[in-house]
N, CA, C and O of each residue as an XYZ file, in Angstrom:
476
protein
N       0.839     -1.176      0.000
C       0.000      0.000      0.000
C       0.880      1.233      0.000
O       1.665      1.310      0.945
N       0.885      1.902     -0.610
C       1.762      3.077     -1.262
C       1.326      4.398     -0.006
O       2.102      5.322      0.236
N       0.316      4.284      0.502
C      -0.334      5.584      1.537
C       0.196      5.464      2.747
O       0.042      6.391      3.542
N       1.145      3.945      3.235
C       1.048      3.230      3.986
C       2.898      3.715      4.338
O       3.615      2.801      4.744
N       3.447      4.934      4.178
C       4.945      4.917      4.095
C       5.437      4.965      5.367
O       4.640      5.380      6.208
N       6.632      4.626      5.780
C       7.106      4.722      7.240
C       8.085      5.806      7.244
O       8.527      5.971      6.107
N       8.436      6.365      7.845
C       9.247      7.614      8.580
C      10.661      7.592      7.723
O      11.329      8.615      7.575
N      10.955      6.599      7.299
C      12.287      6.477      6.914
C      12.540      7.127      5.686
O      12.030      6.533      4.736
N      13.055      7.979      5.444
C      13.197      8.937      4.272
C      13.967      7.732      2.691
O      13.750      8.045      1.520
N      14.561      6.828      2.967
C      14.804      6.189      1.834
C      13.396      5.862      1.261
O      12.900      6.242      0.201
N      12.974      5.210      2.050
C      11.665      4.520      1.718
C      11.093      5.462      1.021
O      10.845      5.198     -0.155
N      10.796      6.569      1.460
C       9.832      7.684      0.689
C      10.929      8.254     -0.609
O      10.359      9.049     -1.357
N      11.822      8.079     -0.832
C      12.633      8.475     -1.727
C      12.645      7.847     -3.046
O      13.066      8.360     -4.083
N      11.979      6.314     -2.856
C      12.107      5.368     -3.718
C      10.477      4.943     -3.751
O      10.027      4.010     -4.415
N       9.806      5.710     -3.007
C       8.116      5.633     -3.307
C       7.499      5.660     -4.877
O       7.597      6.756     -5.428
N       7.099      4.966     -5.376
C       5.898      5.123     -6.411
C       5.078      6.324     -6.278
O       4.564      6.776     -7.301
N       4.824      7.089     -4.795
C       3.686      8.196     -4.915
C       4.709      9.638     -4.401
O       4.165     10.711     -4.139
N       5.897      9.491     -4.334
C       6.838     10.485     -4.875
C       6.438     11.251     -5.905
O       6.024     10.874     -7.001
N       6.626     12.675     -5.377
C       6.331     13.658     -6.883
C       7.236     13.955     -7.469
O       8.278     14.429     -7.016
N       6.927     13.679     -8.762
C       7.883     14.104     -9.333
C       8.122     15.361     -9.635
O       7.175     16.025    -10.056
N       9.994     16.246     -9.432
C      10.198     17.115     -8.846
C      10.516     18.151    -10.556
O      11.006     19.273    -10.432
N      10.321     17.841    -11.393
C      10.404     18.332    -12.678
C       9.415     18.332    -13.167
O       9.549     18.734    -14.323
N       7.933     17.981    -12.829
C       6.508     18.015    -13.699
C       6.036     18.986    -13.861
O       6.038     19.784    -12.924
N       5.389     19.367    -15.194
C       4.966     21.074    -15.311
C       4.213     21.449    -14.100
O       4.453     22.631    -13.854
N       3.162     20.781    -12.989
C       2.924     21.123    -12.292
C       4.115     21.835    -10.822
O       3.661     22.548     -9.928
N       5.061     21.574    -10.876
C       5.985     21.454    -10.387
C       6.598     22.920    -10.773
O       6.891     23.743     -9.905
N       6.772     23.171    -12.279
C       7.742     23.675    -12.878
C       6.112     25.284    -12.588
O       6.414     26.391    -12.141
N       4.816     24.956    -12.930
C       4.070     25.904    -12.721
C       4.273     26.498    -11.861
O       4.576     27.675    -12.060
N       4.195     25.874    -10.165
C       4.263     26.527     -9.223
C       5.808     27.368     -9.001
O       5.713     28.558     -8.702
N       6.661     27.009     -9.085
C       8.002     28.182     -9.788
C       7.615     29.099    -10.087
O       7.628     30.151     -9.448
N       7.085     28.851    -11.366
C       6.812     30.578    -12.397
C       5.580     31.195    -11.227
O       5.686     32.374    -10.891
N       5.104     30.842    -10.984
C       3.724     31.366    -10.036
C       4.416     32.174     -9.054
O       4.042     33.289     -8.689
N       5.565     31.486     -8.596
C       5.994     32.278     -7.154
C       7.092     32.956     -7.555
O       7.661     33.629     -6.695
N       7.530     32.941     -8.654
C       9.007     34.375     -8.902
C       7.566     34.978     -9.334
O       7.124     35.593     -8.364
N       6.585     35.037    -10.533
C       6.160     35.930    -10.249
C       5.294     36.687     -9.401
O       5.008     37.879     -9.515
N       4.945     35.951     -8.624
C       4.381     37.079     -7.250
C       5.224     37.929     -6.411
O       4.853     38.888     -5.733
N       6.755     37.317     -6.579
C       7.704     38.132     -6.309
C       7.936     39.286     -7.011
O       8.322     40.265     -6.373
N       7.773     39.372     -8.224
C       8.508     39.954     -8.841
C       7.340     41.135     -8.985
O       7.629     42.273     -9.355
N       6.233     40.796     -8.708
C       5.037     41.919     -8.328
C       5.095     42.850     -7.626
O       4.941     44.041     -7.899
N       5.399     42.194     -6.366
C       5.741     43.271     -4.989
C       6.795     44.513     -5.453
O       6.856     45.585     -4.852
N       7.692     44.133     -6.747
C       8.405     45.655     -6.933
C       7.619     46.754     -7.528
O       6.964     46.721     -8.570
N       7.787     47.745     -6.693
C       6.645     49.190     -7.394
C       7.208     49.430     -8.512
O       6.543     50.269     -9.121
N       8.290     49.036     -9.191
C       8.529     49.806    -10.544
C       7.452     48.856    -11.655
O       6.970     49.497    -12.588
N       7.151     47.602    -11.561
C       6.472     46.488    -12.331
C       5.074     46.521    -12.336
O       4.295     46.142    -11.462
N       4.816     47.109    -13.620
C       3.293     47.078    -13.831
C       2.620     45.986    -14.618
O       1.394     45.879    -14.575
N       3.384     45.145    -15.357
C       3.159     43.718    -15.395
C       4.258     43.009    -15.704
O       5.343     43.462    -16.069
N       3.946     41.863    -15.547
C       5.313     40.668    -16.130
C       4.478     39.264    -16.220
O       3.272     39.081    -16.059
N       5.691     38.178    -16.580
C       5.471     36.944    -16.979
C       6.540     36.285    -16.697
O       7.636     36.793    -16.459
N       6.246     34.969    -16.711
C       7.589     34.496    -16.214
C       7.513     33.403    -17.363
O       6.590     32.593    -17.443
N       8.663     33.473    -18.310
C       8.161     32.122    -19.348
C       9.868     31.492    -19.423
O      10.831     32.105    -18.962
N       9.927     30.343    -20.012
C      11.195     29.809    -20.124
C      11.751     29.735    -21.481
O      10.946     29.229    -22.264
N      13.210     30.181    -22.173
C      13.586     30.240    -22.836
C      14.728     28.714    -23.020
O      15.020     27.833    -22.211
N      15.077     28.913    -24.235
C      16.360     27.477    -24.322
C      17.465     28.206    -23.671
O      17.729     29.401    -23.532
N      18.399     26.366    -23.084
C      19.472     27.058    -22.644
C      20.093     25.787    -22.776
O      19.556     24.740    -22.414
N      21.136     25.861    -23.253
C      22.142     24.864    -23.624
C      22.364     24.368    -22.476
O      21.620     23.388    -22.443
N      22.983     24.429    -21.396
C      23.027     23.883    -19.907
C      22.069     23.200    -19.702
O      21.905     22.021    -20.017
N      21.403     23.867    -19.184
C      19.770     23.564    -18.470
C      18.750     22.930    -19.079
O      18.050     22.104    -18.493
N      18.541     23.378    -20.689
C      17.810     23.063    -21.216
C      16.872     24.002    -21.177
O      16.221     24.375    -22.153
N      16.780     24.376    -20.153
C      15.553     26.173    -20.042
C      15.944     26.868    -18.843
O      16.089     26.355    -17.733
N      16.127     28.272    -19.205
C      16.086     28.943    -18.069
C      14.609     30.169    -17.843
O      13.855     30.490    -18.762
N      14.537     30.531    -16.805
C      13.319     31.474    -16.215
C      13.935     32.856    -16.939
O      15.118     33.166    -16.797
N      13.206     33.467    -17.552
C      13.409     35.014    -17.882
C      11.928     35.139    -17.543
O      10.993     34.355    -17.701
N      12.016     36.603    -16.931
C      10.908     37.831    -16.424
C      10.840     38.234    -17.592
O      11.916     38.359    -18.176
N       9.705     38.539    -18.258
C       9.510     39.769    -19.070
C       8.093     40.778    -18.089
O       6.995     40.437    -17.650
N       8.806     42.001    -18.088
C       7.987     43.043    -17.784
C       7.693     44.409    -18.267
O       8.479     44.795    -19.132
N       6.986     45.040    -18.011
C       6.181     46.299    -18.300
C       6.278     46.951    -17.211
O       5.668     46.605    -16.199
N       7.182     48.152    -17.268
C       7.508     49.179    -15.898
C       6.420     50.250    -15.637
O       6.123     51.092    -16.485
N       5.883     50.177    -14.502
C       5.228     51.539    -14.409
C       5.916     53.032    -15.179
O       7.074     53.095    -15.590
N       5.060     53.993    -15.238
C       5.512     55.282    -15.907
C       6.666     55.599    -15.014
O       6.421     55.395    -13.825
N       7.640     55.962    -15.234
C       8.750     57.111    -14.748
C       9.441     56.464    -14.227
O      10.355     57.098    -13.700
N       9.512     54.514    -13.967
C      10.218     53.937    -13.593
C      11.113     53.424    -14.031
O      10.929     53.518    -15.245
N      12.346     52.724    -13.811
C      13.183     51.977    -14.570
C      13.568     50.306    -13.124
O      13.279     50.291    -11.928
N      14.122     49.430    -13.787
C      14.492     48.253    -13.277
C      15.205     47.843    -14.216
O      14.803     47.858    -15.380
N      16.757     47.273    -13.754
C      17.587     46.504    -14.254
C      18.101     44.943    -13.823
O      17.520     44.813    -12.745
N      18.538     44.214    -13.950
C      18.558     42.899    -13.657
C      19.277     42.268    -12.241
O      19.172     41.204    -11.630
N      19.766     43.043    -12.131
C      20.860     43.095    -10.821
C      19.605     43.816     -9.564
O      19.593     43.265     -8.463
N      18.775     44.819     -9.761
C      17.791     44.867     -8.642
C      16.773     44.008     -8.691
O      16.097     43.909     -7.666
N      16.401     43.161     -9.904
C      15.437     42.656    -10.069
C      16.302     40.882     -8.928
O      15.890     40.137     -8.039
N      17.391     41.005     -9.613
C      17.556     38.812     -9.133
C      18.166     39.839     -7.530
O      17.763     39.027     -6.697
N      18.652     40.704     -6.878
C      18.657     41.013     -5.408
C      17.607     40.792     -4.971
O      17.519     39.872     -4.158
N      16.225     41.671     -5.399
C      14.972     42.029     -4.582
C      14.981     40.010     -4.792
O      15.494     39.595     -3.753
N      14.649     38.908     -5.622
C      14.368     38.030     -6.154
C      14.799     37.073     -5.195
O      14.137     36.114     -4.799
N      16.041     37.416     -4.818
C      17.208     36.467     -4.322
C      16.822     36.455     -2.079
O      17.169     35.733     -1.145
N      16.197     37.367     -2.197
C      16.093     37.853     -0.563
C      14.596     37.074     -0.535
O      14.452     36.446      0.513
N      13.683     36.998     -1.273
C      12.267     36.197     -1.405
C      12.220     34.855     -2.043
O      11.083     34.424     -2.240
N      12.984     34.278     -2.323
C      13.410     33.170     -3.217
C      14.553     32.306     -3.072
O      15.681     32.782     -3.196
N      14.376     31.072     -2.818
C      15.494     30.172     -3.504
C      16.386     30.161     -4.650
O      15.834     30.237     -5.748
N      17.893     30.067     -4.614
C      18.488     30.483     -5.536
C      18.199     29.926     -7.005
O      18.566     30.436     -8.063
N      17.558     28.923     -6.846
C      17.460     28.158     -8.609
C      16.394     28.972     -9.203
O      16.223     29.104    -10.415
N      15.401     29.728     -7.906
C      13.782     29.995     -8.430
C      13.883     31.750     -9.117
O      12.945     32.442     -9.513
N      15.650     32.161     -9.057
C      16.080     33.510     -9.318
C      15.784     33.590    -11.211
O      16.265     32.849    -12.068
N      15.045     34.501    -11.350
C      15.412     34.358    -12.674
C      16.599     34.746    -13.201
O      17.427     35.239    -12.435
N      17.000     34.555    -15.023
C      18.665     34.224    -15.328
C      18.422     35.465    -16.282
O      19.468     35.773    -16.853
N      17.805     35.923    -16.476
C      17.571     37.286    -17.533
C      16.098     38.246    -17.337
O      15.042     37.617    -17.271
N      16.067     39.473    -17.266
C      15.112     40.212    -17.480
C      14.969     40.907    -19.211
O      15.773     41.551    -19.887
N      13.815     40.507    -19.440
C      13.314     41.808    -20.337
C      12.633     42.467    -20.072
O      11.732     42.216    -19.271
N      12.874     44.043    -20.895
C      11.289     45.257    -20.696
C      10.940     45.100    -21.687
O      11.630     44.863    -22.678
N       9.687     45.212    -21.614
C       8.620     45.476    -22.852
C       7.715     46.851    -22.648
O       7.159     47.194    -21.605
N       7.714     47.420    -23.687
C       6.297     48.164    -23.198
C       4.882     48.127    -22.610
O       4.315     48.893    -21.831
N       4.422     46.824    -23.316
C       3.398     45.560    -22.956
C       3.744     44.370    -23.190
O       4.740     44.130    -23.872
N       3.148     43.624    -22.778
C       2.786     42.282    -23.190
C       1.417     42.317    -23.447
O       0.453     42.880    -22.927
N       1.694     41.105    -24.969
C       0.926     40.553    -25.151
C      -0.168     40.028    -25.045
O       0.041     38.843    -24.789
N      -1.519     40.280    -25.108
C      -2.653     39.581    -24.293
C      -3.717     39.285    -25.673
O      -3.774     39.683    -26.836
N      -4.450     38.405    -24.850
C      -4.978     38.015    -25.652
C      -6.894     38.462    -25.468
O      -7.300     38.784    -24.351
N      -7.598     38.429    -26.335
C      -9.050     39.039    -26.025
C      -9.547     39.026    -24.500
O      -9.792     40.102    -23.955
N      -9.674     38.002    -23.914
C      -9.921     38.001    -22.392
C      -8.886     38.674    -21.474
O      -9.259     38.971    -20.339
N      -7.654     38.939    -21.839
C      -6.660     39.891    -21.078
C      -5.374     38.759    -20.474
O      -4.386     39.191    -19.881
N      -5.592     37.312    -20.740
C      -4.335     36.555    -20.505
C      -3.149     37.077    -20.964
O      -3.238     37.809    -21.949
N      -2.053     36.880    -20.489
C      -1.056     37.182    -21.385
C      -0.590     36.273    -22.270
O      -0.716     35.108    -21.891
N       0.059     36.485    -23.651
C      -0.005     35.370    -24.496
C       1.440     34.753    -24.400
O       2.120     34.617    -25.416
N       1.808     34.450    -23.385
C       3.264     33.703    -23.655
C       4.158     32.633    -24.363
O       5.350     32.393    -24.168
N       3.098     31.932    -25.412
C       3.285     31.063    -26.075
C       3.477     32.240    -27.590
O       3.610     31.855    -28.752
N       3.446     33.382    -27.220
C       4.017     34.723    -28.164
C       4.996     35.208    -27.923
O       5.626     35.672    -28.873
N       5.450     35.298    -26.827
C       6.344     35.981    -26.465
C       7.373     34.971    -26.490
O       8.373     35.545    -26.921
N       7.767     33.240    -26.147
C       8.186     33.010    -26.201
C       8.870     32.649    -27.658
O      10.062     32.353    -27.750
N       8.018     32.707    -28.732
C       7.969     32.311    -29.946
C       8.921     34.254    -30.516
O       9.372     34.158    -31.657
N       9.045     34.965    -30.197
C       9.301     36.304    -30.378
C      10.876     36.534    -29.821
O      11.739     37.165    -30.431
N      11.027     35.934    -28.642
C      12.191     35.914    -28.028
C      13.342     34.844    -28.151
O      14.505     35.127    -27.864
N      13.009     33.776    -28.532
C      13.748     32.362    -29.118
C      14.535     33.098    -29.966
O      15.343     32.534    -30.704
């Protein structure tokens, strides 16, 4: 019985009901929480968090955002503020500005555009 695990951390290591630690659900909740981080800065009037190729990794996290009026943000305040609310892997590896993003009729943002734009 798989519900049935005992205390011993091998055991749960080698579980069948282990999550797996790379599943887009996995990889969702990431982008979800840099960007709620990356909200809390007053210069950011929107962003996205989408993944680009990366020879290493295979993908890394880039921010793309939209600065409030009269503001500016560069990448070095963005992965500090990032780095003090966040785990170091969950830092993103590049910022872009945009003027906007992308959205689509209901107001989603279209990141399957942006990523296709930025590749």
């Amino acid at each position: 019985m798989f519900w049935n695990w005992t205390s011993n951390t091998r055991d749960w290591a080698h579980s069948p009901c282990r999550p797996n630690l790379t599943s887009p659900t996995t990889v969702l909740n990431v982008a979800l929480r840099m960007k709620r981080v990356v909200y809390q800065m007053p210069q950011v009037r929107e962003a996205a968090v989408i993944g680009l190729p990366d020879e290493k990794w295979g993908e890394r996290p880039v921010v793309v955002a939209a600065l409030n009026a009269g503001h500016s943000l560069d990448y070095e305040t963005l992965a500090k503020h990032c780095r003090a609310h966040l785990a170091g892997f969950k830092v993103p590896k590049q910022l872009i500005l945009r003027e906007q993003l992308p959205r689509n009729p209901s107001g989603k943002v279209l990141k399957r555009l942006l990523r296709d734009e930025l590749k």
